[in-house]
N, C-alpha and C positions, 0 to 999 in steps of 0.2 A: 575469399573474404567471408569471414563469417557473417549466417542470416542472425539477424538481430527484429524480433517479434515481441519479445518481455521484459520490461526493466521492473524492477521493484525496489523499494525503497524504504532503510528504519531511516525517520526523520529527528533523529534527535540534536538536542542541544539548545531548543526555544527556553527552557527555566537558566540555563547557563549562560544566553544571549543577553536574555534580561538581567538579570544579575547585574551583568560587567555593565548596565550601561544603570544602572542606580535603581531598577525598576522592577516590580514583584512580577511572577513567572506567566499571569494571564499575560501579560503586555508581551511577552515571547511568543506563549500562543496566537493572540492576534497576528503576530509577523508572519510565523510559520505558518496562516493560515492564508497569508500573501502568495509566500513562496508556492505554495500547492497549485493552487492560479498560476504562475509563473512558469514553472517545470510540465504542468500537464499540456498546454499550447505552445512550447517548446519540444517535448516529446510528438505531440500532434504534427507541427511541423515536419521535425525529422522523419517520419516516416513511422516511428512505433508505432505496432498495433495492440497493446495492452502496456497499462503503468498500476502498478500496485502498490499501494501507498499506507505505509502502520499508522492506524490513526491512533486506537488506542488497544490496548492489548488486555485479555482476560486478567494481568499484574496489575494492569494500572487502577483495577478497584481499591488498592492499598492505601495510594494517595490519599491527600485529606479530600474531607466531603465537598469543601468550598471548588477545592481545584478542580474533582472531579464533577462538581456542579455545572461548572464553569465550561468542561470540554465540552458537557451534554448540549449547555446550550451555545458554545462557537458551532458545532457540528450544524443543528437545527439551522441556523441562521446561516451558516457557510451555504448550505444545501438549497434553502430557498431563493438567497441571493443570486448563486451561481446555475441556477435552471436553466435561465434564458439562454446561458452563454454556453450553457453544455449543448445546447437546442442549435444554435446558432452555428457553433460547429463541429454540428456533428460526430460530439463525442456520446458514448452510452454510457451509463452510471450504472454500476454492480457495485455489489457489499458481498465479504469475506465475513465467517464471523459469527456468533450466536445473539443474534439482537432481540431474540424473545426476553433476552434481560434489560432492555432499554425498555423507557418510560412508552407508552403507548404511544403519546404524541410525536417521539420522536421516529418509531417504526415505522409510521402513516408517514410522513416526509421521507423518508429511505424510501419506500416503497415506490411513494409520488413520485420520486426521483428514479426511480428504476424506470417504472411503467412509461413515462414523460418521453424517456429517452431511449426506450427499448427500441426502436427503427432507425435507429445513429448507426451511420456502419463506416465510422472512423476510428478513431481510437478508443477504445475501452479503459473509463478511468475505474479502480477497484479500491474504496477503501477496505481496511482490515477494522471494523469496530468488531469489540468483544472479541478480539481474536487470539486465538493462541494454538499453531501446531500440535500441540500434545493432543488438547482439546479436539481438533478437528480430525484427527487420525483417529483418536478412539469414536467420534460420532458418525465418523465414516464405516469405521467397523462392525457399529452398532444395524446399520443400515444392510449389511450383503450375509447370508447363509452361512453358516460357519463350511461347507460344502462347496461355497461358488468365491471363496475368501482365495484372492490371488491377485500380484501386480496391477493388472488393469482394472481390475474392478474394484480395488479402493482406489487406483487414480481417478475414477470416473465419477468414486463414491464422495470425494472430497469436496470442499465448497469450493475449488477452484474445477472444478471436473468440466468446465467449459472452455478452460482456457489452455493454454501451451505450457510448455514450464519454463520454468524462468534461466534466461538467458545473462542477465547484468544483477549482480544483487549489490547497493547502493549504500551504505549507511555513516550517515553523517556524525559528527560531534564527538570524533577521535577514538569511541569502543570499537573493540573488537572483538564484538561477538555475537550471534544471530540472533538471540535473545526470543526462545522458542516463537521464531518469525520463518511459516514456510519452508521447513527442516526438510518434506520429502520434495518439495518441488523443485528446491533448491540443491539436489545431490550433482546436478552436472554445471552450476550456475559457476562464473567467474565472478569472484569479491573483490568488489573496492571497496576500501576506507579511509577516510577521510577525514581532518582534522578542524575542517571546517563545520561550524554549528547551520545550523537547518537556516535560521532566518538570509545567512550569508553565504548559500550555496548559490554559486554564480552558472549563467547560463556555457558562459567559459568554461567553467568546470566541468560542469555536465558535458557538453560535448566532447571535450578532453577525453574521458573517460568510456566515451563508445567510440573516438576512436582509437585507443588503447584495445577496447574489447577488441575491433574490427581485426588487426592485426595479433592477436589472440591464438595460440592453436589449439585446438578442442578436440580431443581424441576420442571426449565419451568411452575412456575404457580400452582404449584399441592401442595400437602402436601407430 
């Protein structure tokens, strides 16, 4: 059976949620901001020990100001509200990401939220704010010797360098594509995709699909 240690996940499909049900695209984010609660005490449960979740992605600055106003302050407010409960059980909080482009106040609550929770040694929730692979391989790169520049020591260099690499990669709301999300972590990961939008990814579902992985075979390359 395969070990199962990393699930990650693009969450899309909250502005398309909203849409179909007559309502502008915050009202999706508040759902999807349900589901993240949902899926990470569900993963907790099962046994995972890291869940990495796209919050928003180095693209998503495109977006209009309002929208992307809007994710600033769900994040903030997601953050403060969900302390207790990360505290409670014992999960850790880590960030993927370049958040030296977030507003100050919202760096000091990430941070709050790391430090808070840096003694949890159950599941590790990871969001991706500011994130973008391309982004994170060249500031990885930026960091090691052109001399000491080799496999492991940009794996170690990257903003995931604490963690495993990803074994389930996740994404909702029927695309099919990685959407520069995790590109080196993800070289031996098994993809599912899914047609369901983020607010209505069911805990059904979820489990479905690790045990599909479980039953998986994973050669990494090998025969």
């Amino acid at each position: 059976m395969n070990q199962l240690k990393h699930i990650a996940i693009i969450m899309d499909g909250n502005g398309r949620w909203a849409k179909s049900r007559g309502k502008i695209r915050t009202f999706g984010h508040n759902a999807g901001a349900k589901k993240v609660v949902e899926i990470t005490e569900e993963a907790s449960n099962l046994g995972v020990k890291y869940l990495t979740l796209y919050a928003f992605s180095t693209e998503n600055w495109k977006r209009q100001k309002s929208e992307v106003d809007f994710l600033m302050k769900l994040l903030s407010k997601f953050l403060k509200k969900e302390l207790k409960t990360l505290i409670k059980n014992n999960t850790r909080f880590r960030v993927i990401g370049d958040i030296s482009k977030l507003s100050k106040s919202l760096q000091s609550t990430i941070n709050n939220t790391i430090e808070k929770t840096k003694n949890s040694n159950g599941l590790t929730q990871i969001l991706a704010i500011n994130y973008g692979s391309r982004d994170e391989i060249i500031r990885a790169i930026k960091k090691i010797e052109r001399e000491d520049l080799n496999e492991e020591n940009l794996t170690n260099a990257l903003d995931t360098g604490d963690f495993p690499d990803i074994d389930i990669l996740i994404r909702t709301g029927g695309e099919k594509r990685l959407s520069n999300f995790l590109l080196w972590q993800s070289a031996y990961a098994e993809l599912f995709f899914t047609d369901t939008l983020w607010p209505d990814f069911s805990m059904q579902e979820f489990k479905e699909i690790i045990e599909e992985f479980k039953g998986r075979e994973r050669r990494f390359g090998g025969i």
